[in-house]
N, C-alpha and C positions, 0 to 999 in steps of 0.2 A: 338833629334838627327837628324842631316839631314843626305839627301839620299849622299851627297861625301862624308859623313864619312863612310856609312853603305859601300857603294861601293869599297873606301881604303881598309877596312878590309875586302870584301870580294874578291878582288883580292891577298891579303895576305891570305886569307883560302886555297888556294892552298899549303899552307904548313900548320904544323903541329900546329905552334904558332898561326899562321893566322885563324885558325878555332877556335882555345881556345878563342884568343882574342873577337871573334865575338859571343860566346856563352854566354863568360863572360856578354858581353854589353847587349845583350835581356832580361837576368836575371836580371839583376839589373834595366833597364825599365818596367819589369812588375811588381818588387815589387813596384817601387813609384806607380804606377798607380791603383795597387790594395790598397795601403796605403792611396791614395787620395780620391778611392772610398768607403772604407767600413768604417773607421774613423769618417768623419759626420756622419753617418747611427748610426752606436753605438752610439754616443754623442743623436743623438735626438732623440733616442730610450731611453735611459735612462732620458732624461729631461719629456717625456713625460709619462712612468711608472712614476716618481716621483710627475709629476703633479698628475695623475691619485691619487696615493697613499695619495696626501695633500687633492684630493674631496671628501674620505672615510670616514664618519664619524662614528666611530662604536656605537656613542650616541644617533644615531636617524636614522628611516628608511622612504624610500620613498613612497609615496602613493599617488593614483590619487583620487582626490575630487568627480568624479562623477564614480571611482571604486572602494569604498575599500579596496574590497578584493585583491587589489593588492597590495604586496607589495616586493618590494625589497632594495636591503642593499646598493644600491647606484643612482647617478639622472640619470635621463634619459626621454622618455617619457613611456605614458601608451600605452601598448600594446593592449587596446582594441582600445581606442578611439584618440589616437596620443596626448591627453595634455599630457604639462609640470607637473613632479611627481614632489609633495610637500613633505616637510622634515618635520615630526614628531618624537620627541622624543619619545625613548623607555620607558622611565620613566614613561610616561602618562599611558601607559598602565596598569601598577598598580598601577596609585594614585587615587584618589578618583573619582570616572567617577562625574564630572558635567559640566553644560553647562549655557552657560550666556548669556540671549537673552536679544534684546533688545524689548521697549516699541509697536513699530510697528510690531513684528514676534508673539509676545505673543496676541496684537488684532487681527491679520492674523488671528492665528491659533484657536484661541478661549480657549486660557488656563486658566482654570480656577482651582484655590487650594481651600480647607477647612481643616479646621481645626476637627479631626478626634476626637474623643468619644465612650465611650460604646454605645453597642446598641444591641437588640433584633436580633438572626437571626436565624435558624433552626426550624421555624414550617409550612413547607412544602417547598418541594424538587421538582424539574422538570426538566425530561428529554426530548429531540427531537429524537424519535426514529421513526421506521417505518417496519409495518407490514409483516412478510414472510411466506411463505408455514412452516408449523407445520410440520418437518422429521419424527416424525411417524407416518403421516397419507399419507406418499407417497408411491406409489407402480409398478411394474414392470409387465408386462403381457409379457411372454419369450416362444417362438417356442421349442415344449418340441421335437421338430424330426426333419430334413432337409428336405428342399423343396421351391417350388416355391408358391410365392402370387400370387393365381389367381382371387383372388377378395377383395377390404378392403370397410368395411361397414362403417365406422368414417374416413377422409378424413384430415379433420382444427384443428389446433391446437387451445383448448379451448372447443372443444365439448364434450358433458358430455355425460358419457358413465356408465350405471347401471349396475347392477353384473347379471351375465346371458345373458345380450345384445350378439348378434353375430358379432362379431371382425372382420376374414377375414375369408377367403375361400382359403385350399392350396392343391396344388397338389405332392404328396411327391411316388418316388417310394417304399422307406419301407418302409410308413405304408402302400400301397396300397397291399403289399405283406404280411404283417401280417395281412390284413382282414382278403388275402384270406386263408392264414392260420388259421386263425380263422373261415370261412365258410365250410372248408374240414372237419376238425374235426367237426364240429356239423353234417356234413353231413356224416361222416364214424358210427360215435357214433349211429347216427340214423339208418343206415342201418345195422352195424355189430353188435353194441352192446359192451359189455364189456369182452367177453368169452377170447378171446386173449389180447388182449391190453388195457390196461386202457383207451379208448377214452376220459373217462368226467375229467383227471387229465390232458389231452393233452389241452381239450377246456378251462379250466381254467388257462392254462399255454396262451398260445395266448389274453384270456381274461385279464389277467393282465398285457402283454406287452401291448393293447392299452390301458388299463386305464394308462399307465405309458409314454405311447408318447403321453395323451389329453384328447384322447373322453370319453367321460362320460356314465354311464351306459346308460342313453336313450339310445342313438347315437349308443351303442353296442345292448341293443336290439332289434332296429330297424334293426340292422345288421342281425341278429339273425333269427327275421321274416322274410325278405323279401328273406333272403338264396341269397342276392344278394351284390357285395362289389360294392358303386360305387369310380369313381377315386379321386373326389373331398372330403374335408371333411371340415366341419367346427369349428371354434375353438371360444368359448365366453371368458367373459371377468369374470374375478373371483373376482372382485372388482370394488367400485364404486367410480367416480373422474370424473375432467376434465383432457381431454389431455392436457400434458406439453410439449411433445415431442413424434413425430410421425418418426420413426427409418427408414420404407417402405414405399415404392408406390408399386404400380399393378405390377407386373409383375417381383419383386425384389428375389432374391435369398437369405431364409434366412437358417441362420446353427443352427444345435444343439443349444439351452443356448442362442440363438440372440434374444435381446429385440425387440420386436414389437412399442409399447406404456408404455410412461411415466404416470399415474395419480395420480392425487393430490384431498384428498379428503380435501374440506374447511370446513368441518363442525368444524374446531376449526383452529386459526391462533397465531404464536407467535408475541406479542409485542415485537420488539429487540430495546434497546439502550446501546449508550458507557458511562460509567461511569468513570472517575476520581478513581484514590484512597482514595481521601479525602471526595469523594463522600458518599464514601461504607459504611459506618458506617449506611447513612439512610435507605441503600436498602439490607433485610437481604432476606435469602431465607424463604418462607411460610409465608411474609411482605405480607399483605392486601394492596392492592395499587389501584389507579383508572387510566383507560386506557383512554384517549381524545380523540373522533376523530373528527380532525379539517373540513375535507370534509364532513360529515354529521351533519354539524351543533351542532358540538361540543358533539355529543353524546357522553357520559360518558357507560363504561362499567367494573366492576368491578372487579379485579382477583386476583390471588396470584402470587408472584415471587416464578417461578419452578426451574430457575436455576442462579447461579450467576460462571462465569468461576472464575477459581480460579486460573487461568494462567494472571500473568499483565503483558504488554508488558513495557519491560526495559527502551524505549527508551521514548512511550510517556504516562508510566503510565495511561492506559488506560483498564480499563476491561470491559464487555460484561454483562448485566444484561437481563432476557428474563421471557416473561409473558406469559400465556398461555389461550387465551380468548374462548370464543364461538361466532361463526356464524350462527345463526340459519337460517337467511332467506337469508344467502352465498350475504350479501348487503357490507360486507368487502372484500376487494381483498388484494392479496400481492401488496407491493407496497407502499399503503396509509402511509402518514404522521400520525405520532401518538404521541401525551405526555406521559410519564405514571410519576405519581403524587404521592408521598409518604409522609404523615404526619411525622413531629418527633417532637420531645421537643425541644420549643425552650428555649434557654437559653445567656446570657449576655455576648458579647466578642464584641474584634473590628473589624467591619466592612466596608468595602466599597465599593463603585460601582464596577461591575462585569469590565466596563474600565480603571477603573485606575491601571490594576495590568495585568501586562506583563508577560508573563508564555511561555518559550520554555523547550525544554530537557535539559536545564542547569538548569530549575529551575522559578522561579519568582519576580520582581522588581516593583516598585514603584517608580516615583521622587517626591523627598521632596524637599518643597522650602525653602532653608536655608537662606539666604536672599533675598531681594527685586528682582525679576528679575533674580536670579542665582539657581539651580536646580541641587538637589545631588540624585543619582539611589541610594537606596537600596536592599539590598537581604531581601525577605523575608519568612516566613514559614505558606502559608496558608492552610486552614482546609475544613469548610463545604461551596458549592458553591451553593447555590438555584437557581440560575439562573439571580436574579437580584444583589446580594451582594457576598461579596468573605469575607470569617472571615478568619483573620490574629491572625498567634499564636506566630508569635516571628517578631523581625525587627522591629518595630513600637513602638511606647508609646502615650498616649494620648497626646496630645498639640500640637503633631505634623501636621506640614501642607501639604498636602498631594495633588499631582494635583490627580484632579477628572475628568477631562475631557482636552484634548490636549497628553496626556501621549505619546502616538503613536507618535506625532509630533515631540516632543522632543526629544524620542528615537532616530529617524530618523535625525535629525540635529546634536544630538553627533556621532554618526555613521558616517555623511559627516564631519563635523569635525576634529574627530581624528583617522577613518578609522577604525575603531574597533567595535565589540559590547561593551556597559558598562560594559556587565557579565565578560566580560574577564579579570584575574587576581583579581576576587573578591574572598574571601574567602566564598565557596558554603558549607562548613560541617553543616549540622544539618539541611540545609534548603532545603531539596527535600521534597517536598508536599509526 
């Protein structure tokens, strides 16, 4: 619209037509103009949802080859590492997990299969456990009254401290006030006598608050004697241990019921290790077993199983087996690496290497080589573990050929492959160890 036309009508806006005319006209140039502009916009707004909607495949999802665990339901890149996500079928997910290497990845890796057979396995079991403070032989030395440490006789943690030994030195005003309560009455008793007042049911009353805030009869006889209270008292140890934990220093402020010193007495230590469920069978409670200790040249020491927890953790079927040995010359510490060794009966199943057989909380697998070069995961249900063989109770049949060594590798290569673990979408019933 040019400016003489806009100018015509609005010299004609002076009247009444002349303003219509002129309203009319701006109305109808801002429709086309909005018609011009929003029309493409819609059009390639819809061309481009509809592309969007032809790159969706809901048959296969995307995954990054060096993540996994990623995955989403359309391409793009990976959000960790910025590649290009590859498209894997969903399907895979539950078809048979296997992988097909070629001749150079199987010599890489060193893959090697056999063909599997009955064989001998359960006549001796081993665990890798390691030595702990024995809990009933630990003990608490606790300030039986408030006051100040004005002196501690054992300092380092580790220091061996005998029953009797003198602990600390503390400065307390109640007891220093129930001495003196305790010196009046021996000293009223002594000069009045019993004609009024029971004096010797008062001194036994004061005599049994200090046996009950610490001091020991000496300690009150000597009170007794000397008909003198002094400020200071000292407090021993009522048990014998090394320090595990030192609560004070010099000059600390302890309360009623506050621990001083931790000790631990070593004259016996427990064997602890984890056991498997499928373990359990070899290791019963009051089982005679032998304890190894690998640090002192393999010294063997022989005991019973005291306890076996009866609690298994859900997740990695795992329970607690514990021995209870003796330390006579205190030459074992907590700490030490230990085996502890159980005979059983052996008898005839299949077995095989403790590596060839994959075990998380879903359970455990095997890859069989089904042919030349190509490799199928099975589930399967193993039993007793010795340490060097795994006995398999279901999944397996003789003749089958079984990698023995590479397994890990493989696993590891279907995983980069189809983004998945094998376990996923396998049928797992029947086969939790």
């Amino acid at each position: 619209m040019s400016m003489n036309y806009l100018d015509k009508h609005f010299e004609s806006g002076k009247s009444v037509a002349g303003y219509r005319l002129l309203c009319h006209s701006l109305q109808r140039l801002l429709f086309y103009s909005l018609f011009i502009i929003v029309v493409p916009i819609i059009a390639t707004s819809c061309k481009e949802k509809k592309q969007t909607d032809a790159t969706v495949n809901k048959d296969v999802y995307y995954t990054c080859s060096m993540h996994p665990q990623i995955h989403e339901e359309h391409p793009g890149s990976c959000p960790i590492c910025g590649m290009k996500l590859i498209a894997v079928p969903k399907s895979s997910m539950n078809a048979t997990a296997q992988v097909h290497l070629s001749s150079v990845q199987i010599k890489l890796g060193n893959i090697q299969a056999d063909t599997i057979r009955n064989g001998s396995i359960g006549d001796k079991m081993i665990l890798t456990g390691t030595l702990n403070f024995n809990q009933d032989n630990l003990s608490s030395v606790s300030a039986r009254v408030e006051g100040r440490i004005e002196r501690l006789y054992f300092k380092n943690i580790g220091d061996y401290v005998r029953k009797g030994d003198r602990l600390y030195d503390l400065y307390s005003e109640q007891l220093n006030n129930a001495k003196q309560e305790y010196v009046t009455a021996l000293q009223q008793e002594s000069a009045i006598g019993n004609s009024l007042i029971n004096y010797h049911a008062l001194v036994e009353s004061a005599k049994n608050k200090l046996l009950l805030w610490g001091m020991t009869n000496g300690q009150i006889n000597q009170l007794a004697d000397g008909q003198q209270a002094s400020t200071l008292t000292s407090f021993y140890s009522t048990e014998d241990g090394y320090i595990t934990t030192l609560n004070v220093k010099e000059g600390d402020y302890v309360m009623d019921g506050g621990t001083v010193v931790d000790l631990a007495n070593l004259s016996t230590l427990w064997a602890e290790a984890q056991v498997y469920t499928t373990q359990m069978l070899s290791f019963k409670k009051s089982e005679n077993v032998t304890v190894q200790i690998p640090d002192l040249n393999n010294q063997t020491i022989d005991g019973k199983i005291d306890f076996v927890n009866p609690e298994i953790n859900p997740d990695t079927r795992i329970s607690l087996v514990r021995v209870s040995i003796p330390n006579p010359n205190n030459q074992l510490h907590p700490g030490m690496p230990v085996y502890i060794i159980a005979n059983s009966s052996a008898h005839n199943s299949i077995a095989l290497p403790v590596d060839a057989v994959l075990t998380d909380s879903k359970g455990s697998i095997v890859w069989v080589e089904t042919q030349p070069d190509v490799y199928e995961a099975r589930m399967v249900k193993t039993g007793i573990n010795d340490g060097n063989a795994v006995e398999i109770i279901s999944g397996l049949h003789t003749g089958d050929v079984v990698v023995t060594s590479g397994a890990y590798l493989i696993n590891s290569e279907y995983i980069f492959q189809h983004g998945a673990n094998p376990m996923e979408g396998m049928d797992m019933t029947g086969m939790k160890m």
